[in-house]
C-alpha positions in Angstrom: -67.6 29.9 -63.4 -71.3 29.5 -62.7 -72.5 25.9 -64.0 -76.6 26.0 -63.1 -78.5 26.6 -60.3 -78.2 23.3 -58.4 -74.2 22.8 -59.1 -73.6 26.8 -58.1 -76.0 26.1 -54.9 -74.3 23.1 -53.9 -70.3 24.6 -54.4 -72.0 27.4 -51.9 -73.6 25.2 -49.4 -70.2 23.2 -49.5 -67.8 26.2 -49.7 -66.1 25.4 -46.3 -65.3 21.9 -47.0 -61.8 20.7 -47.9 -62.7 18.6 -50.6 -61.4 20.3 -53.9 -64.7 21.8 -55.9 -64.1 19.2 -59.1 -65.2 16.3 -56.9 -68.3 18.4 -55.0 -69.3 19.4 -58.9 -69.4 15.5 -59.9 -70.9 14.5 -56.7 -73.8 17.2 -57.8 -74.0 15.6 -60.9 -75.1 12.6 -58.9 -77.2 13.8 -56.8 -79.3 15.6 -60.2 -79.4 11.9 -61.9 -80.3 10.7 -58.9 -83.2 13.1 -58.2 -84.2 12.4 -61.6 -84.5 8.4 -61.7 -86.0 6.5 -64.5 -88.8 9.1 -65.1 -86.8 11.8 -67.0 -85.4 10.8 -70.9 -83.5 11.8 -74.2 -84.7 10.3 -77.1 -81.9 9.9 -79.4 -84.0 8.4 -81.9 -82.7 4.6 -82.1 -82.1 4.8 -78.5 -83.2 7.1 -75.4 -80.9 8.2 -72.6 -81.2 8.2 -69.1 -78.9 10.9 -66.7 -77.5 8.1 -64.3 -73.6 7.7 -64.1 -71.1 5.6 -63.0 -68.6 8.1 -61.0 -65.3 7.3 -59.2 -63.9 9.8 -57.1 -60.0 9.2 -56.8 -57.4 10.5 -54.3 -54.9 9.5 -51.9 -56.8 8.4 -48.2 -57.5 10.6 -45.8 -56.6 13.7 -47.7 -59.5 15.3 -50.6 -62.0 13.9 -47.8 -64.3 11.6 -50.6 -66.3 10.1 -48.4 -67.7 13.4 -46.5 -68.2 15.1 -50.3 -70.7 11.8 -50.7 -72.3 12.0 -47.4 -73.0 15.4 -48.5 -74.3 14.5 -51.6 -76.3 10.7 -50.1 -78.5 13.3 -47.2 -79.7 15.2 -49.9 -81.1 13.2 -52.1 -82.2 11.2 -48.4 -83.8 14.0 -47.5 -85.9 14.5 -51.1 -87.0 10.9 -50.5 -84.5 9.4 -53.3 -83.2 5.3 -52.4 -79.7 5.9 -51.5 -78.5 2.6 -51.1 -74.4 2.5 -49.4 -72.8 -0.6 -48.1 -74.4 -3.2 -50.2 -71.6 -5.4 -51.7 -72.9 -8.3 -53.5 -75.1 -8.7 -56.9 -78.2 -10.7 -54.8 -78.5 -7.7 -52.2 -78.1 -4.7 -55.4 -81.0 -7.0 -56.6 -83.1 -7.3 -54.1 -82.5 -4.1 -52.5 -83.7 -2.6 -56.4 -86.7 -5.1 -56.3 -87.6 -3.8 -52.9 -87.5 -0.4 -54.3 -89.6 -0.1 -57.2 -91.8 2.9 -57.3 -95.1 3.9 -58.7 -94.8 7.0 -60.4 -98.3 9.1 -61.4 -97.5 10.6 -64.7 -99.5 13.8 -66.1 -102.0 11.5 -68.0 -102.8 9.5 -64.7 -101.4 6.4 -65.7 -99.0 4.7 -63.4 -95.4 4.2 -64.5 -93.2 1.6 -62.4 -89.7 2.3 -61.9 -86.9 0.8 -59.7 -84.4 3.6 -59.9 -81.5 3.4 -56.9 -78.1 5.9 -55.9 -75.6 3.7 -54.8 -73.4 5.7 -52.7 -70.0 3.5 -51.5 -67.8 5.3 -49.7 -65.2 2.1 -50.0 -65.6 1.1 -53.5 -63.5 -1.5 -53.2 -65.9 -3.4 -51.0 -68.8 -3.6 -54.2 -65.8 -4.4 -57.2 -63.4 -6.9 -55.3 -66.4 -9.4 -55.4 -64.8 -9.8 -59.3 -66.1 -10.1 -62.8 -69.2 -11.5 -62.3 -70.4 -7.9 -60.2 -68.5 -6.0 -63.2 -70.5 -7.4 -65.9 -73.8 -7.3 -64.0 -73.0 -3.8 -63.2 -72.2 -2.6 -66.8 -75.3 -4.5 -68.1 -76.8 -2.4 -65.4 -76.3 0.9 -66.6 -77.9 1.2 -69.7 -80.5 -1.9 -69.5 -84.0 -1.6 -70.6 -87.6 -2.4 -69.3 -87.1 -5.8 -67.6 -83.9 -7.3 -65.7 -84.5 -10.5 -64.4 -82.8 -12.9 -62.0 -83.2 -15.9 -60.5 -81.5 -17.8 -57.4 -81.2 -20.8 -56.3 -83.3 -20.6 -53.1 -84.8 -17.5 -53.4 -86.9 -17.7 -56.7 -86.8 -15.1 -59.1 -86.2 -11.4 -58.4 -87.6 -9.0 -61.7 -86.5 -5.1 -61.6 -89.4 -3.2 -63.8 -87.5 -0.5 -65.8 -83.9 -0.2 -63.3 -82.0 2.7 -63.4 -78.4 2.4 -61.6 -76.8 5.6 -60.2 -73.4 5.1 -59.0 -70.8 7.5 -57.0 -68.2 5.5 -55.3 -64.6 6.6 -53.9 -61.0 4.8 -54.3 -57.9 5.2 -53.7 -55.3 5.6 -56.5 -53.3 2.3 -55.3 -56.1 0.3 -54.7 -57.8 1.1 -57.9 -54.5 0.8 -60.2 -53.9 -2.9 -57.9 -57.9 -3.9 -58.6 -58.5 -3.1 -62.4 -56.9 -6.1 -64.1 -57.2 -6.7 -67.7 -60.1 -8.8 -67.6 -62.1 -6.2 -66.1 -61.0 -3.8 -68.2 -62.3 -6.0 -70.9 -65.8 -5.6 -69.8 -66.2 -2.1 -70.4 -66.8 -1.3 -67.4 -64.7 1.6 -67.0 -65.5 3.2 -70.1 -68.8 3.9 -68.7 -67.0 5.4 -65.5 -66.4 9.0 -64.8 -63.0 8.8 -63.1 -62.7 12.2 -61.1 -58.8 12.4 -59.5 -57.6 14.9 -57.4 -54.5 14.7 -55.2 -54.8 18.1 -52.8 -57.4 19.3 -50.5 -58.5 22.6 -51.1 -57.9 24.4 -48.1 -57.7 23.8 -44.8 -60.4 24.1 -42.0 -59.7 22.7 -38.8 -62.8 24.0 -37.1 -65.2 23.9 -40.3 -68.7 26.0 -39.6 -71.8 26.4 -41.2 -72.8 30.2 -42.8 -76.0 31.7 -42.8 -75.5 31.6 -46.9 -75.1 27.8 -46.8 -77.8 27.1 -45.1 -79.9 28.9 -47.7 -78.2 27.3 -50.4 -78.8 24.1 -48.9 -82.6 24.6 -49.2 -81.9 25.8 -52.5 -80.4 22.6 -53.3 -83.6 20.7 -51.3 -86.1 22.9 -54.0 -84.3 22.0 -57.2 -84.1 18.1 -56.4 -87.9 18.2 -55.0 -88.7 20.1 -58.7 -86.6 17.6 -60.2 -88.2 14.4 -58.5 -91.6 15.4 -59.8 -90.9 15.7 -63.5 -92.1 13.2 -66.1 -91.1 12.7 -69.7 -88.9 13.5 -72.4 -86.2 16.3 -72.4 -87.3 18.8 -75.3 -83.8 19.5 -77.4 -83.6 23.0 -79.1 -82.3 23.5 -82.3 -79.4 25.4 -81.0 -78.9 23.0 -78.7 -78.7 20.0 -81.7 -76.6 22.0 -83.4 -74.0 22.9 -80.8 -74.0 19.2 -80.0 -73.7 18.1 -83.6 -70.9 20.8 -84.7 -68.7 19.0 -81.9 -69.4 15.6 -82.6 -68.8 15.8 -86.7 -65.5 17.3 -85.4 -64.3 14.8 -83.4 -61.1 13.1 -84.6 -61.7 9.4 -85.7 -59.7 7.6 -83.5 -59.4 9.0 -80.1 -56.4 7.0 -78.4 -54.1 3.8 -78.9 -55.3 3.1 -75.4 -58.1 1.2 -75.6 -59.1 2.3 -72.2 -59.3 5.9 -73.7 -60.4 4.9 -76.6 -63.5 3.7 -75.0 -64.3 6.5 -72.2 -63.8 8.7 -75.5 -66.5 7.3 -77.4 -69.2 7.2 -74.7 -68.3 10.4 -74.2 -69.4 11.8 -77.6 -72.3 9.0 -78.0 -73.5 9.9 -74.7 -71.8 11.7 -71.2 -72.1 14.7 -73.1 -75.5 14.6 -73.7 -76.2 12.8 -70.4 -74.2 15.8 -68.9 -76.4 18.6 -70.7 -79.7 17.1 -69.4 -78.3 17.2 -66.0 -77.6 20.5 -66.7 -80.9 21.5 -67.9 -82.4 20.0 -64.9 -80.2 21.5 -62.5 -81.8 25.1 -64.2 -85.1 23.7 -63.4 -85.6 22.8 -67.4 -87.4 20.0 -69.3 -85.5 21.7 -72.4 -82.1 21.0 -73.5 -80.2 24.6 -74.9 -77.4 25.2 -76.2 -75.5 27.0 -72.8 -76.6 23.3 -71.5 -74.2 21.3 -74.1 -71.4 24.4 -74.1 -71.2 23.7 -69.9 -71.0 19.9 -70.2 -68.2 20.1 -72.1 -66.6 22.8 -70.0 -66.7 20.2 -67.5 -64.8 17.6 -69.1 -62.3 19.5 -70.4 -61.8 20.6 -66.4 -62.2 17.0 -65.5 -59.8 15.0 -68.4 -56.9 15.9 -67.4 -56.4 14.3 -64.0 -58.8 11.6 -65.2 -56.4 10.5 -68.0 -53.5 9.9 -65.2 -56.1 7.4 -64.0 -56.4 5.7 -67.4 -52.8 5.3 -66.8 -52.7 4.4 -63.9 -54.8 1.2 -64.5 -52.5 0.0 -67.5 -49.2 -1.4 -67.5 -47.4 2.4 -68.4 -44.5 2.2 -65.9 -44.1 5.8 -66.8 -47.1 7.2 -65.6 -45.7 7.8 -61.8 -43.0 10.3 -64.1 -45.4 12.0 -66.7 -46.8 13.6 -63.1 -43.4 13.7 -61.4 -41.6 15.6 -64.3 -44.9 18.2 -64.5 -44.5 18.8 -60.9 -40.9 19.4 -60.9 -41.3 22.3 -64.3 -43.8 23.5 -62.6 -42.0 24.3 -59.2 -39.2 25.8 -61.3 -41.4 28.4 -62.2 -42.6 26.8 -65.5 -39.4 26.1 -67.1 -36.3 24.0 -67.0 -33.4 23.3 -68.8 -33.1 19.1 -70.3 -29.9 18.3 -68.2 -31.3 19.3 -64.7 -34.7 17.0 -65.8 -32.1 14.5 -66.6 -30.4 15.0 -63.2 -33.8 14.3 -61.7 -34.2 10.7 -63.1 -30.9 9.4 -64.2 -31.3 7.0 -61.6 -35.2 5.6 -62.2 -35.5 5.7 -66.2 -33.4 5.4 -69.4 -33.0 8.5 -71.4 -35.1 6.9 -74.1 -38.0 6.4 -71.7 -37.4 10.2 -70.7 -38.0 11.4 -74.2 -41.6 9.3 -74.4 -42.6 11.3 -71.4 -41.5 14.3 -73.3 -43.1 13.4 -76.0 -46.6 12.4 -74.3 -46.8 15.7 -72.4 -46.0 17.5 -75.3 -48.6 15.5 -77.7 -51.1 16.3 -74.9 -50.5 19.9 -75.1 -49.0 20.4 -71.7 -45.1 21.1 -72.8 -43.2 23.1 -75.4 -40.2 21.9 -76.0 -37.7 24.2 -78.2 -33.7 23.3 -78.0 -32.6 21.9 -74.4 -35.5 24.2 -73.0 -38.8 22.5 -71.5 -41.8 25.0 -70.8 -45.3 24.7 -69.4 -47.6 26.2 -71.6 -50.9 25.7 -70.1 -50.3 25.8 -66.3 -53.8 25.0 -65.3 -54.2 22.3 -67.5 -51.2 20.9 -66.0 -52.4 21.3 -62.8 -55.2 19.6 -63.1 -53.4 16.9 -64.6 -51.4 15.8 -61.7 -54.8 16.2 -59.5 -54.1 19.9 -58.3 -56.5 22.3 -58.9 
């Protein structure tokens, strides 16, 4: 699938990498809204959007190697000239480290426009969101605020951040993060505003990894489209196509998303915004100040590759003690081939749930599309859907 220039550039220049593609796709996202900073807007008419995101790469340690697909991603955007801030774990040091930063950008009328736009780049998220709530709520007032945050201190004075603009990719690990996300935080909205990208296998295997002729071009590829990026000023033009496609999906959207008010949230940002925030990356990433309609088709081609495993995640934070067998049970049809008879499933978890808890997971993998179920018959009827489910892609 080609996505735009930038994203089909970078999958090249990190083709021999054992990080599965989903994750080096969201880390290009990243390193697009990063390029982009506080210069580049949608106006949405009672409100304007900006392309940052708050991104979570998720996977077991030591195995979809998250932290190398960031590096990746962090020396780009160093190497365009972009603040990439890593290691800073408390709200005074964001602060000042974004009050440090605040650029001067020239805009096409010669006037001067100030901006403190940042990537933070964590390679331990758990480091920046065990400092608790008080980091959560500054970081979700963070992410959409506008023109002026100020702070004072104690000893320090005041700090004031002209126009901020908060990019985030971080990584965590699926025990940490289902351990760390109590309720309160939860109740913040925080992670509604988080893209949670989950994947549970690396995608090959490259004990002595090397560097192609053909990455190294797409490298500097990459390295052109940021630098084009970086210079822009001003609103993203939205064709009529474009409006349209968006609209046509939005009026179609069911009214309630999820009884999961974790869902339920993610789901609404997502039509009132990540898909739109998405299609201007897009556009970017094609070296566009115009929004089309290809640009809103992709961004949603995107989630629907990136939902499934990030729903586990969703899960994963709540109190469903079933989660660990909605994956379990999709694993185990799947290695059978793609069907398998009710008493053999039942064989497999006699012993860790009831047969009433059994049928809800049934029932939720069939609600979510992922099952038929006809007589004592269970059957997979969309394998890569279910694949990426469980984090396997």
């Amino acid at each position: 699938m080609q996505y735009c220039k930038f994203i089909d550039e970078y999958l090249k220049y990190t083709k021999n990498t054992e990080t599965p593609e989903l994750l080096h796709i969201w880390c290009a996202i990243s390193a697009i809204a990063g390029a982009a900073e506080r210069k580049i807007w949608l106006d949405r008419g009672m409100f304007q959007l900006f392309s940052n995101f708050f991104i979570v790469l998720i996977g077991p340690p030591g195995v979809v190697a998250k932290t190398t697909s960031i590096s990746f991603m962090a020396r780009l955007l160093n190497s365009c000239g972009c603040s990439v801030v890593d290691q800073v774990a408390t709200k005074e040091k964001i602060i000042c480290e974004m009050a440090e930063q605040t650029k001067w950008f020239k805009t096409p009328s010669g006037k001067k426009f100030p901006h403190s736009s940042i990537t933070f780049a964590m390679s331990e998220l758990n480091t920046l969101l065990t400092a608790g709530q008080d980091m959560v709520l500054f970081l979700t007032a963070l992410w959409d605020k506008y023109d002026v945050y100020k702070y004072k201190t104690k000893t320090s004075g005041e700090f004031e951040i002209i126009n901020p603009y908060f990019n985030m990719i971080g990584a965590a690990t699926p025990d940490w993060f289902t351990k760390a996300i109590d309720n309160d935080l939860l109740s913040t909205g925080f992670l509604a505003r988080c893209i949670l990208v989950y994947a549970s296998n690396k995608r090959g295997k490259f004990p002595k990894p090397f560097v192609t002729d053909e990455q190294v071009i797409a490298k500097n590829n990459c390295i052109d489209i940021l630098d084009w990026v970086m210079k822009q000023y001003g609103e993203i033009e939205v064709t009529e196509e474009a409006e349209k496609c968006f609209s046509d999906w939005y009026v179609n959207l069911p009214d309630h998303y999820s009884k999961d008010p974790k869902l339920g949230g993610y789901f609404e940002r997502k039509a009132r915004v990540f898909v739109l925030k998405l299609a201007m990356v897009i556009a970017l990433g094609n070296k566009r100040m115009r929004m089309i309609a290809n640009d809103v088709k992709m961004a949603l081609d995107i989630f629907d590759l990136t939902e499934p495993a990030l729903k586990v995640c969703y899960m994963l934070t709540g109190s469903n003690k079933l989660a660990p067998f909605v994956r379990a049970l999709l694993r185990i049809v799947l290695d059978a081939g793609g069907e398998m008879n009710y008493v053999k499933i039942l064989q497999h978890f006699y012993n860790d749930i009831t047969t009433d808890e059994l049928a809800q997971v049934l029932s939720l993998l069939r609600n979510m599309n992922l099952i038929g179920i006809e007589g004592s018959k269970v059957t997979i009827i969309n394998e890569p859907q279910a694949y990426r489910f469980i984090g396997e892609y």
